[in-house]
BAVEXDO-644987 format. One record per residue (C-alpha): residue in three letters; x, z, y. Coordinates in steps of 0.2 Angstrom, whole numbers, plus 5000, padded with zeros to 4 digits. Example, Ala and Ser with C-alpha at 12.3 -4.5 7.8 and 13.67 -1.06 7.14 Angstrom:
<rec res="ALA" px="5062" pz="5039" py="4978"/>
<rec res="SER" px="5068" pz="5036" py="4995"/>
END
This chain:
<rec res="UNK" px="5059" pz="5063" py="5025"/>
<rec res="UNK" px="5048" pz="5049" py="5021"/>
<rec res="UNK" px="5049" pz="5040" py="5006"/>
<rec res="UNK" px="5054" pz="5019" py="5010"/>
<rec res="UNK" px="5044" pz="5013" py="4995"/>
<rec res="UNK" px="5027" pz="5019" py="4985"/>
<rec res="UNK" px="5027" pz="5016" py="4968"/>
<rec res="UNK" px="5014" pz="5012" py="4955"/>
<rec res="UNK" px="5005" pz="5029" py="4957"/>
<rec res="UNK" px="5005" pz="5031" py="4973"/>
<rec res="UNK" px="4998" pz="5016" py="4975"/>
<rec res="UNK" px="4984" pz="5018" py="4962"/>
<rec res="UNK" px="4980" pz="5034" py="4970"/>
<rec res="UNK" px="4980" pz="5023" py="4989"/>
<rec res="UNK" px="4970" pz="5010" py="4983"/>
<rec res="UNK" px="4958" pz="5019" py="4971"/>
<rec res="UNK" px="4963" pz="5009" py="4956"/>
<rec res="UNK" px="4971" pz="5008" py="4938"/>
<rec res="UNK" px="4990" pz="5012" py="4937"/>
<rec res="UNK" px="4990" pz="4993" py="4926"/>
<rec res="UNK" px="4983" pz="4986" py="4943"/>
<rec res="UNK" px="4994" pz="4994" py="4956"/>
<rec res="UNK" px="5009" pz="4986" py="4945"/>
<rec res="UNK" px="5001" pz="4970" py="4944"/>
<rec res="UNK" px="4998" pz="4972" py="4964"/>
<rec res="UNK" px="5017" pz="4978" py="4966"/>
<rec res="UNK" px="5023" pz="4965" py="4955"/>
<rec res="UNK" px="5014" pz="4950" py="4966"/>
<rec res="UNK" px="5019" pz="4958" py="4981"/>
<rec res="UNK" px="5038" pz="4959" py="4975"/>
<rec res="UNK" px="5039" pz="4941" py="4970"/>
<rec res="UNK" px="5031" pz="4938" py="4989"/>
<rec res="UNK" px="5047" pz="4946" py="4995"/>
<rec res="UNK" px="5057" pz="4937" py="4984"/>
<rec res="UNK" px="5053" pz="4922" py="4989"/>
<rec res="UNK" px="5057" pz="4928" py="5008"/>
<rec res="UNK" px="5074" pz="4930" py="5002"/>
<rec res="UNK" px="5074" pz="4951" py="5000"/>
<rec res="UNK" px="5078" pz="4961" py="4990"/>
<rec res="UNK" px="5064" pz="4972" py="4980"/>
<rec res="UNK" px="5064" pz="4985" py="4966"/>
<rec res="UNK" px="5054" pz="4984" py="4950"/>
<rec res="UNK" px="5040" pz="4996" py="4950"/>
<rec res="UNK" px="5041" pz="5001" py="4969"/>
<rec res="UNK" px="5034" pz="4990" py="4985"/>
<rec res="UNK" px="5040" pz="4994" py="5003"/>
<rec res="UNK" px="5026" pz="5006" py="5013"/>
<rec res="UNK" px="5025" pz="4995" py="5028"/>
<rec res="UNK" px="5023" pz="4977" py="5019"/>
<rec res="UNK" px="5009" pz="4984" py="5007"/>
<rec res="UNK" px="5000" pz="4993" py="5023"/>
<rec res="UNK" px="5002" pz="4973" py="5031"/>
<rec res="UNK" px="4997" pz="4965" py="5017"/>
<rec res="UNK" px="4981" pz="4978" py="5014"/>
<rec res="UNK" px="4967" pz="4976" py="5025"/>
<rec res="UNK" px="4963" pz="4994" py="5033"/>
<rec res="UNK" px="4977" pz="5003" py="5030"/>
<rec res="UNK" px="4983" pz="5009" py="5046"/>
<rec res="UNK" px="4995" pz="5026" py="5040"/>
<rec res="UNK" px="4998" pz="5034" py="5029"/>
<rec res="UNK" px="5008" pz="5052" py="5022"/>
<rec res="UNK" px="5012" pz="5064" py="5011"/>
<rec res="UNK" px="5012" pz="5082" py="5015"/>
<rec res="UNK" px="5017" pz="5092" py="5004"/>
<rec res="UNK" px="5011" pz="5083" py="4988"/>
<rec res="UNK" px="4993" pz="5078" py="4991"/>
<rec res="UNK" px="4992" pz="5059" py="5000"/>
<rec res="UNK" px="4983" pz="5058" py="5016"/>
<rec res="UNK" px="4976" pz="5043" py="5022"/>
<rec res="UNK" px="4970" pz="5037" py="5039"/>
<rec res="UNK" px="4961" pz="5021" py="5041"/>
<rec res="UNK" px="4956" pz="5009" py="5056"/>
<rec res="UNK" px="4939" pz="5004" py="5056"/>
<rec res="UNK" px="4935" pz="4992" py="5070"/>
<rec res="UNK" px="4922" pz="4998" py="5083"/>
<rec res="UNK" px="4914" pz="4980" py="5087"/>
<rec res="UNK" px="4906" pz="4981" py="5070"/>
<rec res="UNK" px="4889" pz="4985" py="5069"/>
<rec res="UNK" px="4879" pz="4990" py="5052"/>
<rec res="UNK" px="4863" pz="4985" py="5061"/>
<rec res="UNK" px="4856" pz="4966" py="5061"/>
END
């Protein structure tokens, strides 16, 4: 089963920065949550409000231990000028 929440290393890993960060992300997003009146656990953040709140992130999974990610890139942008 699929775990509700990520928590700081996950999130690290996900977003290919420090584990300080990720709890400085999680923390700001908690206190979002807060605000809106839910309630949130220390150290952990909900899978589908940080994949809202981070632009790109489309799905994602862990099998068997190693994360997986899957991003949506839209088609309509060009590289060429």
């Amino acid at each position: 089963m699929l775990n509700m929440y990520y928590g700081a290393e996950e999130v690290a890993e996900l977003l290919r920065i420090s584990k300080g960060k990720s709890y400085a992300i999680i923390r700001d997003l908690n206190k979002e949550l807060e605000q809106k009146g839910f309630i949130t656990i220390a150290g952990k953040v909900p899978r589908k409000y940080l994949e809202e709140r981070c632009y790109g992130i489309a799905f994602f999974q862990i099998s068997r231990g190693a994360l997986s990610a899957s991003f949506i890139f839209s088609p309509t942008i060009s590289m060429a000028s």
